[in-house]
C-alpha positions as semicolon CSV with decimal commas, in nm:
position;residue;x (nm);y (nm);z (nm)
1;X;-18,336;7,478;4,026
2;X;-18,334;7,842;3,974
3;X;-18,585;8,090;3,987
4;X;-18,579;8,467;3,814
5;X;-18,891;8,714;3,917
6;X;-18,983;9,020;3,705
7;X;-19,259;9,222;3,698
8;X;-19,258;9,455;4,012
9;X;-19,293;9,842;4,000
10;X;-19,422;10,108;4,119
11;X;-19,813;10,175;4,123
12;X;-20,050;10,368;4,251
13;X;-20,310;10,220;4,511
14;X;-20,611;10,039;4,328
15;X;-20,382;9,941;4,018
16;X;-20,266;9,606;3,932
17;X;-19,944;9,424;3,884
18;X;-19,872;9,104;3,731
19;X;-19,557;8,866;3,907
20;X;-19,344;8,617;3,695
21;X;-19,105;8,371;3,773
22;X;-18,929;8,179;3,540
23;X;-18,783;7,854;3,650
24;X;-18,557;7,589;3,540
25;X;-18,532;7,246;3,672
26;X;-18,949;7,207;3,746
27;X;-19,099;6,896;3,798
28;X;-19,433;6,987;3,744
29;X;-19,575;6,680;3,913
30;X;-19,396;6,716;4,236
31;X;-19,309;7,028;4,264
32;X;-19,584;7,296;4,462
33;X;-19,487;7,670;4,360
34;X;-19,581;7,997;4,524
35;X;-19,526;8,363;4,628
36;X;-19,406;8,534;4,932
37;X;-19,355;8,926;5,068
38;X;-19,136;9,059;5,310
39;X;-19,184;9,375;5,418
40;X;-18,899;9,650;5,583
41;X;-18,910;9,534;5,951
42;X;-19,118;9,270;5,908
43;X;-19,152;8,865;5,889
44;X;-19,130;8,666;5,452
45;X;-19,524;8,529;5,417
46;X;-19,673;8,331;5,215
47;X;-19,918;8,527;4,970
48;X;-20,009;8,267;4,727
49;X;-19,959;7,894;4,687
50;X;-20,037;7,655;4,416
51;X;-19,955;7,279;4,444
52;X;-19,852;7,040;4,180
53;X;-20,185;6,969;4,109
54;X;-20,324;7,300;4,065
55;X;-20,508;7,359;4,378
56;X;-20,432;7,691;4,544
57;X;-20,433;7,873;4,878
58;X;-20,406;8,256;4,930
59;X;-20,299;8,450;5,248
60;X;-20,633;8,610;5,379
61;X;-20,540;8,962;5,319
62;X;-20,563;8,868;4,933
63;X;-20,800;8,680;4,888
64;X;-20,998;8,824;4,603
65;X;-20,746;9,043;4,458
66;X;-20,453;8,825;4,390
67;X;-20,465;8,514;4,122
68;X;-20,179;8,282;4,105
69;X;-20,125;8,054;3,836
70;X;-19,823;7,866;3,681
71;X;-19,750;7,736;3,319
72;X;-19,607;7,331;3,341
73;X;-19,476;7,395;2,967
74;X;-19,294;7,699;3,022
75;X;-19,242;7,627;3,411
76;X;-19,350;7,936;3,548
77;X;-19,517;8,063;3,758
78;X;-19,762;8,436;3,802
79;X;-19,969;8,637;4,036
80;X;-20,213;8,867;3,908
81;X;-20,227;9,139;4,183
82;X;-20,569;9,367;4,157
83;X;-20,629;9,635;4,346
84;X;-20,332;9,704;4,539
85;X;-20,336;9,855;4,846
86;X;-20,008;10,029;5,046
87;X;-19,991;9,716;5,251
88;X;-19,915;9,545;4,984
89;X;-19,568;9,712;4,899
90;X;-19,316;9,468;4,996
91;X;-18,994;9,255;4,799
92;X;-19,211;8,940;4,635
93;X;-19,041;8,635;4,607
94;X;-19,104;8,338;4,414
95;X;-19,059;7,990;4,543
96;X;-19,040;7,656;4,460
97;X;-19,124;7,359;4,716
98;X;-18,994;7,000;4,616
99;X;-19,023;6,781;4,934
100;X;-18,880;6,942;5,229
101;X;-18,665;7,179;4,993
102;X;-18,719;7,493;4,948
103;X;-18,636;7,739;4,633
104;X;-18,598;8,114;4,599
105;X;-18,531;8,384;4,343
106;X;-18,398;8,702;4,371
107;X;-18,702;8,862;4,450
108;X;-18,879;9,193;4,290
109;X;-19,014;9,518;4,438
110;X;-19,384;9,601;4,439
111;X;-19,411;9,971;4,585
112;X;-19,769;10,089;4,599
113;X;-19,787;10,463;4,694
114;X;-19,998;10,754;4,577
């Protein structure tokens, strides 16, 4: 399995972004995809989750602004960020769960900053 995010950058607050990762080696009907953040001094979370079967979960600080989705046919995976706030500057990573294995990428940088 690997994973390759793109889409980070530099916005200003109240703009959007939109995350993808790009992964070889899915399989779509086991494998649960997401997103996390980690920002400087602090803990990787979970920001957005979608299972093999499409249902999702979001972290509560974006709920509302964030859609994930993922592509079976192309095997990726995106998050449509709205509305960014400053909080929300942090490296993103994309991950892939199959069982009790975990995947990451390389991660991208979302800077939001007036």
């Amino acid at each position: 399995v690997q994973l390759q995010a793109s889409g980070g950058g530099l916005v200003q607050p109240g703009e959007s972004l939109r995350l993808s990762c790009a992964a070889s080696g899915v399989i779509p009907s086991i494998d649960h995809m997401g997103w996390y953040r980690q920002a400087p001094g602090k803990q990787r979370e979970l920001v957005a989750r979608i299972t093999s079967g499409g249902s999702t979960n979001y972290a509560d600080s974006v709920k509302g602004r964030f859609t994930i989705s993922r592509d079976n046919a192309k095997g990726t995976v995106q998050l449509q960020m709205n509305s960014l706030k400053p909080e929300d500057t942090a490296v993103y990573y994309c991950n892939l769960e199959r069982w009790s294995l975990d995947f990451w990428g390389q991660g991208t940088q979302v800077t939001v900053s007036s």
